[in-house]
Backbone as numpy.savetxt, mean C-alpha at the origin, in Angstrom:
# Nx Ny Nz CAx CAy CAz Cx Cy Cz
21.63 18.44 -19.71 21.67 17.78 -18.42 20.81 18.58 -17.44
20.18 18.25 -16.76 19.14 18.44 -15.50 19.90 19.53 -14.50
19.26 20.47 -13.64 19.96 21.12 -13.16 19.83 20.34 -11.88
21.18 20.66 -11.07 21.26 19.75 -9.81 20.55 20.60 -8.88
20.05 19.78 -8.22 19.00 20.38 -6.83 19.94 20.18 -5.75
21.29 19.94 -5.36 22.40 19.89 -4.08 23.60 19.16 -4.48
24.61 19.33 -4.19 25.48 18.76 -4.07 25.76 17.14 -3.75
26.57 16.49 -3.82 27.05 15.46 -2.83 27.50 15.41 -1.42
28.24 16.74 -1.66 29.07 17.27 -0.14 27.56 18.04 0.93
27.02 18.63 0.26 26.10 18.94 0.97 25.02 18.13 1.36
24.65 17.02 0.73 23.72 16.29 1.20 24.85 15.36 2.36
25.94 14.81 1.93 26.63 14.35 3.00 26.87 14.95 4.51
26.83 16.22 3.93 26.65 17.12 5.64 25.18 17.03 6.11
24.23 17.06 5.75 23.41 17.03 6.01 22.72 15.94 6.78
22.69 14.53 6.24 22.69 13.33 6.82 23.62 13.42 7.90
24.77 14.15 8.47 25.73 13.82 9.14 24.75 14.47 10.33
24.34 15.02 10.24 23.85 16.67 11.32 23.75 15.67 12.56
23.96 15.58 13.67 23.24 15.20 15.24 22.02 15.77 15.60
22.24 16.99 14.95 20.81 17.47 16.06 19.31 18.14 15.20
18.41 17.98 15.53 17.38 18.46 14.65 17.22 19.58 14.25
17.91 20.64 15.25 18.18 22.36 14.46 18.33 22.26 13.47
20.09 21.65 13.52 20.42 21.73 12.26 20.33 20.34 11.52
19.62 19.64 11.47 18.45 19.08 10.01 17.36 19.67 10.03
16.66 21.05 10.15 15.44 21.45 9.83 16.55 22.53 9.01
17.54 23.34 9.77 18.41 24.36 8.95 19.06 23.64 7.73
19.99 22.60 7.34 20.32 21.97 6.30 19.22 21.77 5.67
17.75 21.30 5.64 16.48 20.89 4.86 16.13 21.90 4.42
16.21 23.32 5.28 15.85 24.83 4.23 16.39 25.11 3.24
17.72 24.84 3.45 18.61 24.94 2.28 18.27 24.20 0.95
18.23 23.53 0.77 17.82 22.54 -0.46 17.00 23.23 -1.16
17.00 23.50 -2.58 16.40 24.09 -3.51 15.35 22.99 -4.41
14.08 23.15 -4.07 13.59 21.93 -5.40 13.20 22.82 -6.33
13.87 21.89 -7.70 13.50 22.21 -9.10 12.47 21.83 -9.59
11.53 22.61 -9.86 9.88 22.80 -10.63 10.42 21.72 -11.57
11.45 22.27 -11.95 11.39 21.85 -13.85 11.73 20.11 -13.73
12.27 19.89 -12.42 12.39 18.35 -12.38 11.06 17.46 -12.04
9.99 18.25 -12.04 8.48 17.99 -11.14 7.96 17.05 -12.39
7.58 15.65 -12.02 7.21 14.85 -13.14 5.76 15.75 -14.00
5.68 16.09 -15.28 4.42 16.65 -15.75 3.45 15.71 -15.87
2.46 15.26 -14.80 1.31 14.33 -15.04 0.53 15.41 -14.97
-0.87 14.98 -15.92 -2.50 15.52 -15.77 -3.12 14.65 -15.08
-3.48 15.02 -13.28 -4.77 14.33 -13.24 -5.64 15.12 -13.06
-7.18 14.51 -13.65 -8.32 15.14 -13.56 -8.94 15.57 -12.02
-9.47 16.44 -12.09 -10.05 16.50 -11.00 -11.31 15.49 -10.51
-11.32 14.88 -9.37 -12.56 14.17 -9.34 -13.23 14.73 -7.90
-14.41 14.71 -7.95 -15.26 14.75 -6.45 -14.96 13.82 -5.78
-14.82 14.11 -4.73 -14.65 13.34 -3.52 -16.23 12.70 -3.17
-16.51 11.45 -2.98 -18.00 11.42 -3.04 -18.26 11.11 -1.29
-17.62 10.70 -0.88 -17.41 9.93 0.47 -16.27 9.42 1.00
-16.45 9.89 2.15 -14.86 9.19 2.90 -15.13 8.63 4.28
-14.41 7.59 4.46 -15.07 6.82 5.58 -13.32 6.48 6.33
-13.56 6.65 7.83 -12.10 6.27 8.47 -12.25 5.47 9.56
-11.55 4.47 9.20 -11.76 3.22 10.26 -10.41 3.04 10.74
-10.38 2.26 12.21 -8.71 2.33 13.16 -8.34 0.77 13.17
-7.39 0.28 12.66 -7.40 -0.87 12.98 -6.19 -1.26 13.76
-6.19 -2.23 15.00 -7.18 -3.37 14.41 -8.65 -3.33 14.77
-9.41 -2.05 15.52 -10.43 -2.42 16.00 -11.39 -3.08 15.01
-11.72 -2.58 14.16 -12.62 -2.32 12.83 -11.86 -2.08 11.67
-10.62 -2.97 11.77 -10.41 -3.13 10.03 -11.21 -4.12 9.23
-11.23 -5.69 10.05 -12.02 -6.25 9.61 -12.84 -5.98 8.56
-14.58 -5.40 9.14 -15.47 -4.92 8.81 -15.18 -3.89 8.19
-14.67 -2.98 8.11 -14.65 -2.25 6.91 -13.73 -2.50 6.02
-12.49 -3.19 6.14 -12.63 -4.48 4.69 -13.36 -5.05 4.28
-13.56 -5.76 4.56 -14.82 -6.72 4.16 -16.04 -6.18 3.49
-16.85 -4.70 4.15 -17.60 -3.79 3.75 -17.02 -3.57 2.04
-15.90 -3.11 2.00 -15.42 -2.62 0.98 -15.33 -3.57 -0.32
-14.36 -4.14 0.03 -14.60 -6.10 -0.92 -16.09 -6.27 -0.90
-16.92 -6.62 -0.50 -17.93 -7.13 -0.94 -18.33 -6.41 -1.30
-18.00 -4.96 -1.57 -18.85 -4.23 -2.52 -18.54 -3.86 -3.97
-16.91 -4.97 -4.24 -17.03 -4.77 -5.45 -17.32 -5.96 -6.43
-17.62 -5.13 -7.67 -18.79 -5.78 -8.65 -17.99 -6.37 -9.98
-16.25 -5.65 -10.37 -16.00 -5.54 -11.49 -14.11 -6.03 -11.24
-13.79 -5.38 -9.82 -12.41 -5.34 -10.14 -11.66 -5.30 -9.04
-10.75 -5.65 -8.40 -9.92 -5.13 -7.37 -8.41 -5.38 -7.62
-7.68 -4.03 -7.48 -6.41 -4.71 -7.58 -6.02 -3.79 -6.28
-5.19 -5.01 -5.49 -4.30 -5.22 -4.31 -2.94 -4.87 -4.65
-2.13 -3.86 -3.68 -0.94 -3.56 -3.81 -0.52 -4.09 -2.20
-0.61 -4.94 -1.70 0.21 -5.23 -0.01 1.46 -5.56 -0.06
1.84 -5.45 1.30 3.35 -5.79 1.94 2.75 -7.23 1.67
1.95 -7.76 2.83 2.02 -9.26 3.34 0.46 -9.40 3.64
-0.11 -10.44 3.33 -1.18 -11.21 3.29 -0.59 -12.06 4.17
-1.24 -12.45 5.21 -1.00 -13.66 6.47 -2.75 -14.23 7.01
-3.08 -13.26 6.77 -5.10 -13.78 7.79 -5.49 -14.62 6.63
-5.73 -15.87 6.60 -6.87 -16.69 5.68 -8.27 -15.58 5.61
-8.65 -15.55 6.73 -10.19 -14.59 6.61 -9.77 -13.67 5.27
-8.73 -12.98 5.43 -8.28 -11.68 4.35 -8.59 -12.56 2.93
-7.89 -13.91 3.03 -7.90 -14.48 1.97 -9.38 -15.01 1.39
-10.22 -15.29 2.55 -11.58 -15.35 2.09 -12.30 -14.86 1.58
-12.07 -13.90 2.10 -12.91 -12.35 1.67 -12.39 -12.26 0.35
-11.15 -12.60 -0.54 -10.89 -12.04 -1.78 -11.51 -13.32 -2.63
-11.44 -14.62 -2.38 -12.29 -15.81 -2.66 -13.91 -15.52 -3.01
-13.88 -14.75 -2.09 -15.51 -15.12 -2.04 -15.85 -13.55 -3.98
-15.09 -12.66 -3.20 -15.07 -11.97 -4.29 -14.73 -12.11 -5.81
-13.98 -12.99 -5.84 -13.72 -13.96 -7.16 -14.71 -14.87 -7.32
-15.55 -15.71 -6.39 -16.61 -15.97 -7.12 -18.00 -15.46 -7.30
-18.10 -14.31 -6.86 -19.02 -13.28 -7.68 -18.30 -12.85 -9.05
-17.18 -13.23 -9.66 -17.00 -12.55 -11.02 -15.87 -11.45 -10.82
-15.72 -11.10 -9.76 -14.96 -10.06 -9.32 -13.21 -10.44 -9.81
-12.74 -9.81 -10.86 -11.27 -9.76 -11.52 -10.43 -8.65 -9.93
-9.75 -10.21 -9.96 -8.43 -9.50 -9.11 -6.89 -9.47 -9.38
-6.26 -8.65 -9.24 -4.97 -8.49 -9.41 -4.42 -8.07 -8.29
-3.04 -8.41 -7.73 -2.92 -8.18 -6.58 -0.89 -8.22 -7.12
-0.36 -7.28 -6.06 0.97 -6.81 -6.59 1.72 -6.75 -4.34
2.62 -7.77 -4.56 2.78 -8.11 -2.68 4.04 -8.27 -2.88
4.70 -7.90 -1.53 6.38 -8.38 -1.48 6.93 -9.72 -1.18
7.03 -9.80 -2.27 7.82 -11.27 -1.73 8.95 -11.91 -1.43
9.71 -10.86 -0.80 10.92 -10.86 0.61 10.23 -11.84 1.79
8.56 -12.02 2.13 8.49 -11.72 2.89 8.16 -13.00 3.35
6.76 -13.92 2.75 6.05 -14.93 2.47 6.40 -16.09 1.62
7.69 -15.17 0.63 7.81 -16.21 -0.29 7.12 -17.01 -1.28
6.60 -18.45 -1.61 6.20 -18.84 -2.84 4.91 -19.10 -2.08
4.64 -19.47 -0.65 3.58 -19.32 -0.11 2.61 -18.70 -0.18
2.57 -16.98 0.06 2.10 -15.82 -0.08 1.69 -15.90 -1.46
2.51 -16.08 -2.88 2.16 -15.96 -4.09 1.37 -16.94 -4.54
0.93 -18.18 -3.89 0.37 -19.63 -4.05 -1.26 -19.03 -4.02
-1.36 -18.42 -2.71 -2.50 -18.12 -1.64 -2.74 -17.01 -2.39
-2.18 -15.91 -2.65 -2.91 -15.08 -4.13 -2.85 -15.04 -5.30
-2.42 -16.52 -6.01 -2.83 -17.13 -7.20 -4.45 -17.77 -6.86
-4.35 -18.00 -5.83 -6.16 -18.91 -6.05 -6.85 -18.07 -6.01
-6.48 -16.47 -5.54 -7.67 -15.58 -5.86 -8.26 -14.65 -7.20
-6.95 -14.03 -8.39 -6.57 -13.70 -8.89 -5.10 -13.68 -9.83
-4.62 -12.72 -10.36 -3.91 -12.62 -10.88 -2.85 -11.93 -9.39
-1.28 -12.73 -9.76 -0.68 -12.19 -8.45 1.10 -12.10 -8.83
1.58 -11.04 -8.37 3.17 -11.24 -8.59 4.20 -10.07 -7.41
5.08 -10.83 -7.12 5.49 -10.10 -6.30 5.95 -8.42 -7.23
6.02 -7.70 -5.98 6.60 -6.19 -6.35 8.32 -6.50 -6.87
8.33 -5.15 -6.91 10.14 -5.27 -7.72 11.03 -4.49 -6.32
10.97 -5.73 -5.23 11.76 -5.77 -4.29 12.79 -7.02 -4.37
12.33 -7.37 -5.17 13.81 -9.02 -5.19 13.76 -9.54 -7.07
14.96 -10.44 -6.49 14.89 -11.03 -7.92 15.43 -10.36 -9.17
15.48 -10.63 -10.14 15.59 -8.91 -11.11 15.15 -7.85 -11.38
13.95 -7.60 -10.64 13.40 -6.69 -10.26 13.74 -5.70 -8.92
14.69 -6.01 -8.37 14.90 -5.40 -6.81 15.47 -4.07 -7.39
14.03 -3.24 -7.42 13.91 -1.83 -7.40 14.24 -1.60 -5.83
13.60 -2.10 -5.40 13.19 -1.37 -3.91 13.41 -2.60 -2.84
13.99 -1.95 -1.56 14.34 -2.99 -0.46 13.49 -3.35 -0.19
12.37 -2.99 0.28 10.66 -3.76 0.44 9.50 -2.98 -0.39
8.98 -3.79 -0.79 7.82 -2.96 -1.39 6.64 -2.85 -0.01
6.28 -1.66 0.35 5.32 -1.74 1.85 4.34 -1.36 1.65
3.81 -0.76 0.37 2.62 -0.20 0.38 0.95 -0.71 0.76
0.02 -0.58 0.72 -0.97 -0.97 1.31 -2.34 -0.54 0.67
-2.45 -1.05 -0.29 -3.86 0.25 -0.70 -4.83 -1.53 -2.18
-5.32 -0.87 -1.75 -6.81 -1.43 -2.76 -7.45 -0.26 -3.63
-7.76 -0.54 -5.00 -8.58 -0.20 -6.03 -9.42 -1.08 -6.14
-10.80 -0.27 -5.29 -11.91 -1.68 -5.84 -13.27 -0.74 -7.43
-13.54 -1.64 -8.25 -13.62 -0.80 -9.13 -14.01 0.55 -10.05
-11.87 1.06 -9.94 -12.32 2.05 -10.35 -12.22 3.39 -9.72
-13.53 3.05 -8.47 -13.80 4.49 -8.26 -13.76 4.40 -6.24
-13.06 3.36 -6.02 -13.23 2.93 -4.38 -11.69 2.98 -4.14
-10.77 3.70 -3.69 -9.95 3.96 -2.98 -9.39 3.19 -1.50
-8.81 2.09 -0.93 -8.43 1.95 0.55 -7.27 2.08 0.54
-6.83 3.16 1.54 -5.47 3.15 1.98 -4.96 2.79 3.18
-4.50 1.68 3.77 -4.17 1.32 4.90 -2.88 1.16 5.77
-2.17 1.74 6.39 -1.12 1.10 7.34 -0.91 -0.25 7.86
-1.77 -0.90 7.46 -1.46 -2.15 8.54 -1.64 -3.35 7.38
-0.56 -4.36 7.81 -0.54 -5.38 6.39 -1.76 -6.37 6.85
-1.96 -7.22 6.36 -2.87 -8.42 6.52 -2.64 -9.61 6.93
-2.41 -9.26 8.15 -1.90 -10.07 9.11 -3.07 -10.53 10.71
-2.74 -11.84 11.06 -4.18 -11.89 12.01 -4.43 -11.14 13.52
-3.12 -10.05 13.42 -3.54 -9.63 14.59 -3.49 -8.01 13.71
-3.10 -7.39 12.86 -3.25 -6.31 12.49 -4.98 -5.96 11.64
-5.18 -7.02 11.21 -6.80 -7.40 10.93 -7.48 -8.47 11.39
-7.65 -8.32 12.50 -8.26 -9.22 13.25 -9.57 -9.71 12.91
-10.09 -11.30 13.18 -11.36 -11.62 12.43 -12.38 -11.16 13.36
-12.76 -9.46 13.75 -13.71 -8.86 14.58 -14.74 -8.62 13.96
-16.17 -9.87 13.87 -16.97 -9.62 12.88 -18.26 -8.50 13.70
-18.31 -8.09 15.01 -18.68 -7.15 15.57 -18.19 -5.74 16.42
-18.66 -5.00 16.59 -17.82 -3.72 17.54 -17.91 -4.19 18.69
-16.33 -4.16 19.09 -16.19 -4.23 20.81 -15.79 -5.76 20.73
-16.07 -6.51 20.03 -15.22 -8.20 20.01 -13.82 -7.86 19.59
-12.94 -6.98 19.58 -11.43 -7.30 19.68 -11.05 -6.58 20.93
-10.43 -7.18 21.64 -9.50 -7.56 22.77 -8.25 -7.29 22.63
């Protein structure tokens, strides 16, 4: 059996705390176990470029930048798809050839949301509902475009969190 990293009673005091002293003093306490540390290998890779955009000023465009630059693959992990534009942009990328897979919560949109990223790709909700309800929402936010293109974003795809700002200084 695994060695325990805290108690019950002690994590119960802990959550109880009022004041932030003591939850920074209860959080010292806690021992993490190495030996519970999942053993993955990842390789090291170069960082080749990194680019940081704020949205909503310029999410747009540097979505869009990003999607149209792929050639082979994208798979989508979102909360919520709501902007058609968002949805265009993955359209237009499916008919260049571009294989999409896309993984969204569907607490949220429902059979709607999964309709609207069936016409782009391959699409299924996360394992937030259903027999799958791992998780109360799945929220994550990130794109693999292929391979070797990384986006990580805060903000879901929605028409005011990605606004259709096809220049700088046109969002309001």
């Amino acid at each position: 059996m695994p060695a325990q990293l805290f108690d019950a009673a002690e994590f119960k005091a802990a959550a109880a705390m009022p004041s932030e002293a003591e939850d920074s003093a209860a959080l010292a306490s806690f021992k993490f176990d190495p030996a519970r540390w999942p053993a993955f290998e990842f390789p090291v890779l170069p960082v080749v470029a990194a680019t940081v955009a704020v949205s909503p000023d310029c999410s747009f465009r540097f979505l869009k930048k990003a999607i149209d630059a792929a050639q082979s693959t994208i798979l989508l992990y979102i909360y919520n798809v709501a902007a058609p534009h968002m949805l265009d942009l993955l359209a237009a990328a499916k008919a260049r050839g571009v294989k999409i897979r896309a993984m969204y919560d569907g607490t949220q949109n429902g059979a709607a949301e999964l309709a609207a990223l069936k016409k782009v790709g391959k699409a299924k909700p996360g394992p937030a509902g259903g027999d799958r309800n791992v998780f109360t929402v799945c929220h994550q936010k990130f794109l693999v475009i292929d391979k070797k293109t990384v986006v990580v974003e805060s903000a879901n795809w929605s028409k005011t969190s990605v606004p259709l700002a096809t220049a700088a200084g046109s969002f309001k």
